[in-house]
C-alpha positions as CSV (number, residue, x, y, z in Angstrom):
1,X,-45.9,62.0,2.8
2,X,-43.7,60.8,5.1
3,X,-44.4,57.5,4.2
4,X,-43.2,58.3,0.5
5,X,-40.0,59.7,1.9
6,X,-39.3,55.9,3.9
7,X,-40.2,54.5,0.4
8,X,-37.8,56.2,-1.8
9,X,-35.2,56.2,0.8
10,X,-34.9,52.3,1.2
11,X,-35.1,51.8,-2.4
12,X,-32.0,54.5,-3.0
13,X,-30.5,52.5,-0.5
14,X,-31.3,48.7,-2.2
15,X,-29.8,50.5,-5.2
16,X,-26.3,51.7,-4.0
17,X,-26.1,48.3,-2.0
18,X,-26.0,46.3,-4.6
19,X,-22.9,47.1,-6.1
20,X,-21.3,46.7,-3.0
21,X,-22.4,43.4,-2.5
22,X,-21.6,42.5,-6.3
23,X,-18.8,39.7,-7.5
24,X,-15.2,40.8,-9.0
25,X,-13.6,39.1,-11.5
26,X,-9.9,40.5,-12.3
27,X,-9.1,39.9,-15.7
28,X,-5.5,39.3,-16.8
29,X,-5.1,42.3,-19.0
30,X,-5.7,44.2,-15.5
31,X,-9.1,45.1,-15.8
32,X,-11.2,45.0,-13.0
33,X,-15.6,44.2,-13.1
34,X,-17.8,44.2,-10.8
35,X,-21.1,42.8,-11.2
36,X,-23.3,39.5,-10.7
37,X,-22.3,35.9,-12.0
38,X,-25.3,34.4,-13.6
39,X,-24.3,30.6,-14.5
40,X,-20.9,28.6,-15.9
41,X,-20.9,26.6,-18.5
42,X,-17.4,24.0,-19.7
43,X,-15.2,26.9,-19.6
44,X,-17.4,30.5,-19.8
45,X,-18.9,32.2,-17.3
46,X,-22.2,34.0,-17.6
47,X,-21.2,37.3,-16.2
48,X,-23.3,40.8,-15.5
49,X,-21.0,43.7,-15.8
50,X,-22.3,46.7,-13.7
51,X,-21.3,50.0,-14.8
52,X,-23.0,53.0,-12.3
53,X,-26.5,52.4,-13.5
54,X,-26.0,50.4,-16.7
55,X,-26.0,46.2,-16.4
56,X,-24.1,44.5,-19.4
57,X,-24.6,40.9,-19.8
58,X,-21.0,39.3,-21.3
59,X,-19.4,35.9,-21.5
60,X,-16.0,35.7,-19.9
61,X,-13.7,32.5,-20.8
62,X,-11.9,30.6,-17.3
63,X,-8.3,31.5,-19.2
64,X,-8.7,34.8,-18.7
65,X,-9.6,35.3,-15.4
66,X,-7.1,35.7,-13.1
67,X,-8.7,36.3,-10.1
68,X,-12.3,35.8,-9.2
69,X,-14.1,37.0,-5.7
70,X,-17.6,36.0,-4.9
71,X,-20.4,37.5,-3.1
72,X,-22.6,34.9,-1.5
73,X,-22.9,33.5,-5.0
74,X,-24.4,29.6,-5.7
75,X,-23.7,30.0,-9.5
76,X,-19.8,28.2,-9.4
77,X,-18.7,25.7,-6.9
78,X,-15.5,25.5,-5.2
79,X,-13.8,23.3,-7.3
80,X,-14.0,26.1,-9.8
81,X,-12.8,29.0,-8.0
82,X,-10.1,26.9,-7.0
83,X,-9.1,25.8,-10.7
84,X,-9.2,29.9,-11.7
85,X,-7.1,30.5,-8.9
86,X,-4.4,28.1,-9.7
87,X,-4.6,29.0,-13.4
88,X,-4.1,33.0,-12.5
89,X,-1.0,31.6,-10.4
90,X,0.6,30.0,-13.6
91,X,0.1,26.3,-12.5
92,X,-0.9,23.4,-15.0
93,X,-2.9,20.4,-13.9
94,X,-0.6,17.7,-14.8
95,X,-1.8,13.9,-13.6
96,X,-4.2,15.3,-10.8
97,X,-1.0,17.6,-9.6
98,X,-1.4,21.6,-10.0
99,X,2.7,22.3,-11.2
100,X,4.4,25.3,-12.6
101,X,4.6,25.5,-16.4
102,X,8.3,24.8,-16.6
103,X,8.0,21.4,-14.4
104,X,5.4,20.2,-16.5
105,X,7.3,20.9,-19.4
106,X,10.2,19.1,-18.3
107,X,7.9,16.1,-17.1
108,X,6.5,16.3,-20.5
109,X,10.1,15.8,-22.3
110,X,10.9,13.2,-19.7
111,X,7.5,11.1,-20.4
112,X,8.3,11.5,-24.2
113,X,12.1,10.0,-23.7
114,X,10.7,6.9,-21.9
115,X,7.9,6.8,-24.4
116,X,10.5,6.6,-27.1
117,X,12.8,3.9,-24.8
118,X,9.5,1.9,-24.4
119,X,9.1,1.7,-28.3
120,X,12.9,1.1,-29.1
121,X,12.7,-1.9,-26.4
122,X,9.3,-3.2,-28.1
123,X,10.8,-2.7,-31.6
124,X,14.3,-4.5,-30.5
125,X,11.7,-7.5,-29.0
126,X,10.1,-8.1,-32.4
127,X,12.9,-7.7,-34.3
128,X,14.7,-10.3,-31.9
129,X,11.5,-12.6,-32.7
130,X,11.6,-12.4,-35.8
131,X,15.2,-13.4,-35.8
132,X,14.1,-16.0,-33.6
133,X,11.6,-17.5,-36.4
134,X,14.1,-16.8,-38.7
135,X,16.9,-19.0,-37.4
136,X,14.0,-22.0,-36.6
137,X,13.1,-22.1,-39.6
138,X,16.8,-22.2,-41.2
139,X,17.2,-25.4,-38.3
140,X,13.9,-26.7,-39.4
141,X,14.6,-26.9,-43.2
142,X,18.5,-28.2,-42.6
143,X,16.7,-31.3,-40.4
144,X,14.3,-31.7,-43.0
145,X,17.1,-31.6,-45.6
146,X,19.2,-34.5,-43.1
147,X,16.1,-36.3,-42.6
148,X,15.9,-36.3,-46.5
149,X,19.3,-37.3,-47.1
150,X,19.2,-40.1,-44.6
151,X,16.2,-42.0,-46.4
152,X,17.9,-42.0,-49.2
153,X,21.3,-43.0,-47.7
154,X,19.3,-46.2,-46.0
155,X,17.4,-46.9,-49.5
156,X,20.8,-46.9,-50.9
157,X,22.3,-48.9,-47.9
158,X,19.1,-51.7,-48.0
159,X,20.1,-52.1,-52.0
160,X,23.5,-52.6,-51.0
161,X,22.9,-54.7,-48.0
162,X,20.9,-57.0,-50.9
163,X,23.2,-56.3,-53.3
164,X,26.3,-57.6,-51.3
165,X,24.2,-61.2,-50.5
166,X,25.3,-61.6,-54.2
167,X,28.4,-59.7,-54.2
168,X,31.1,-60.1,-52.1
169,X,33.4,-57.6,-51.5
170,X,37.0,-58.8,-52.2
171,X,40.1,-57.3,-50.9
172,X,41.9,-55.8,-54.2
173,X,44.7,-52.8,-54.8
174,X,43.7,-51.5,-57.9
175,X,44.5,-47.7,-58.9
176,X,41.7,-45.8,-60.1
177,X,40.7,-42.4,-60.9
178,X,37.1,-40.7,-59.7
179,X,35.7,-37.3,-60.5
180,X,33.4,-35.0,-58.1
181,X,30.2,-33.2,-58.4
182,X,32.5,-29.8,-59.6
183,X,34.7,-32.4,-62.1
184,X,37.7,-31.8,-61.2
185,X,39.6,-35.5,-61.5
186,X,41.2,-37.5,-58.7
187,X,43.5,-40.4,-58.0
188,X,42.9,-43.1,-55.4
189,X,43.4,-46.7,-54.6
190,X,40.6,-48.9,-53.9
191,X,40.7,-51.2,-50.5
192,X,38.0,-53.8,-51.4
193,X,35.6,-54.5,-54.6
194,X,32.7,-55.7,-55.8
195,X,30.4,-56.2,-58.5
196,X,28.2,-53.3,-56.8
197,X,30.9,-51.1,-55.3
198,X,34.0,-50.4,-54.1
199,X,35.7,-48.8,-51.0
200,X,38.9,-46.6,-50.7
201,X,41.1,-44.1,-49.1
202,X,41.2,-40.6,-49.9
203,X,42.2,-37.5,-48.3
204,X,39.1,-35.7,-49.8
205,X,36.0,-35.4,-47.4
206,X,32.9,-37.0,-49.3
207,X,29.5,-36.9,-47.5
208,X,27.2,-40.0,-48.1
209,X,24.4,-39.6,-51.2
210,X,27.0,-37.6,-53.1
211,X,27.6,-38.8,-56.5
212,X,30.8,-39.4,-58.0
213,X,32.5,-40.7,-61.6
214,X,35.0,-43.6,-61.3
215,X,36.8,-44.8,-63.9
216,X,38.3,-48.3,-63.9
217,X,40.5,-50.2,-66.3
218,X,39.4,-53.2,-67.8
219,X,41.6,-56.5,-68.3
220,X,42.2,-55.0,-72.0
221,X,43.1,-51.7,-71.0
222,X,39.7,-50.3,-71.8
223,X,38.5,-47.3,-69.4
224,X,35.0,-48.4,-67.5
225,X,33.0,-45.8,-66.8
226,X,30.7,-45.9,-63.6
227,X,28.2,-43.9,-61.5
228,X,28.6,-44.1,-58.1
229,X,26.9,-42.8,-55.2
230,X,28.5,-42.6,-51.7
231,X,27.1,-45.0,-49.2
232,X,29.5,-44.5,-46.1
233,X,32.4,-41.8,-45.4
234,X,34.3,-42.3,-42.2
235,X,37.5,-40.4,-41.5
236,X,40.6,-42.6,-40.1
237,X,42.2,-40.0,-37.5
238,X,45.2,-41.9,-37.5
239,X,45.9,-41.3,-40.9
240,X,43.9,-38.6,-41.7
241,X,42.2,-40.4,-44.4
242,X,38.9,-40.9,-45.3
243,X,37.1,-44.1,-46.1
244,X,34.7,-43.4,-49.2
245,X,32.1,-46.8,-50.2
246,X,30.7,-46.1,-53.5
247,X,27.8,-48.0,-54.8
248,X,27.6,-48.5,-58.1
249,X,24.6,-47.4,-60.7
250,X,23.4,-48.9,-63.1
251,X,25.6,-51.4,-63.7
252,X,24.2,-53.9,-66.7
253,X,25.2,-57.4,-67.3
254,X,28.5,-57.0,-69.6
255,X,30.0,-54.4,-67.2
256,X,29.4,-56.3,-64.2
257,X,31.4,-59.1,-66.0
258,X,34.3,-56.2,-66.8
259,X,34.2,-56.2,-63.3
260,X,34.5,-59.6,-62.1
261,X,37.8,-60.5,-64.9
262,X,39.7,-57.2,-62.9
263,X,38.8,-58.3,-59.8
264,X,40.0,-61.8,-60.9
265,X,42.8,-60.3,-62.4
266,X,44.1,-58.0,-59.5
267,X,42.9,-60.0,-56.5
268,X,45.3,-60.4,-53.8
């Protein structure tokens, strides 16, 4: 009997122990329970409540614990407790800092202004670049366009070099009239003349491989008509003149003969 009487006594005991060696977990609505964590998983908890004799199994989320006390239990590590704690304190883990929620907010608008000066200053790079292409390949095309002009000036300049072999270039004053590319008509005197060109002054600034219309007057008056190109344009700084040499186009037998009786006729 008195045996029986140990028996139930120890067990009465185990039972009203056990709640006082439970865990508590303080919720942040304010509510308090008391009971037995059974494992954690991610973010829940496995959690038996203990209400007087009644056990209720429930799954608590981390967010809404704000306090958490254990009793001798295995079931979450330190690292845990510690995160719950610093959550229910109102801090943030923000780049492996714990910070109040208004610092990292303010470290967040920061981040997000040099975020948006990083990709100004990468979109101002490109754009420079592109510029950069841009411009080379304006250079690249003008050098191919001199490089261009430039053959043809020294395939017009080796026909003329051949050309003057046969022709010489005699010294003679004769007025003549020329027209442009935009035909507008001009007035000049000629400083020397061939049978395959002439050269003269003029205040107009000619570049070489342009063509021109020049218009001379024949030893009866009649108006020769010729296409030139220009072969050479230099300016004379002293008097602000340009010296144009045309080579002529084209030119067939009977004009070339026009050519020589003005020459003859208007040599100095």
């Amino acid at each position: 009997m008195i045996r029986k009487i140990i028996f139930i006594s120890f067990i009465a005991v185990i039972f009203y122990l056990e709640p006082l060696c439970a865990d508590e977990i303080t919720l942040k609505n304010g509510q308090n329970l008391t009971g037995k964590v059974l494992s954690q998983k991610d973010n829940i908890i496995s959690f038996e409540i203990y209400f007087d004799s009644i056990v209720v199994s429930a799954s608590i989320n981390k967010d809404d614990i704000l306090n958490i006390e254990l009793d001798n239990s295995e079931l979450i590590d330190e690292s845990t407790l510690f995160e719950i704690t610093q959550q229910s304190r109102g801090l943030i883990l923000y780049k492996g800092r714990w910070l109040p929620k208004k610092h990292v907010a303010t470290l967040m608008q920061r981040q997000d202004k040099i975020d948006k000066i990083k990709r100004f200053t990468l979109l101002s790079i490109q754009f420079f670049i592109f510029l950069m292409v841009c411009f080379g390949a304006i250079i690249g095309l003008d050098l191919l366009n001199f490089g261009v002009r430039k053959y043809k000036l020294w395939r017009v300049a080796k026909t003329e070099t051949a050309d003057n072999r046969l022709h010489r270039r005699i010294p003679v004053k004769l007025d003549f009239c020329f027209k442009i590319e935009n035909g507008v008509e001009h007035k000049a005197v000629t400083t020397n003349i061939s049978l395959g060109g002439l050269l003269f002054s003029t205040e107009l600034e000619l570049k070489p491989s342009d063509r021109i219309s020049v218009k001379l007057s024949s030893e009866d008056n009649e108006i020769l008509e010729l296409e030139g190109l220009v072969v050479r344009s230099e300016k004379d700084y002293k008097t602000d003149q340009h010296n144009i040499g045309v080579s002529f186009l084209s030119v067939d037998h009977e004009i070339r003969q026009e050519i020589a009786k003005i020459i003859a006729k208007h040599r100095i």
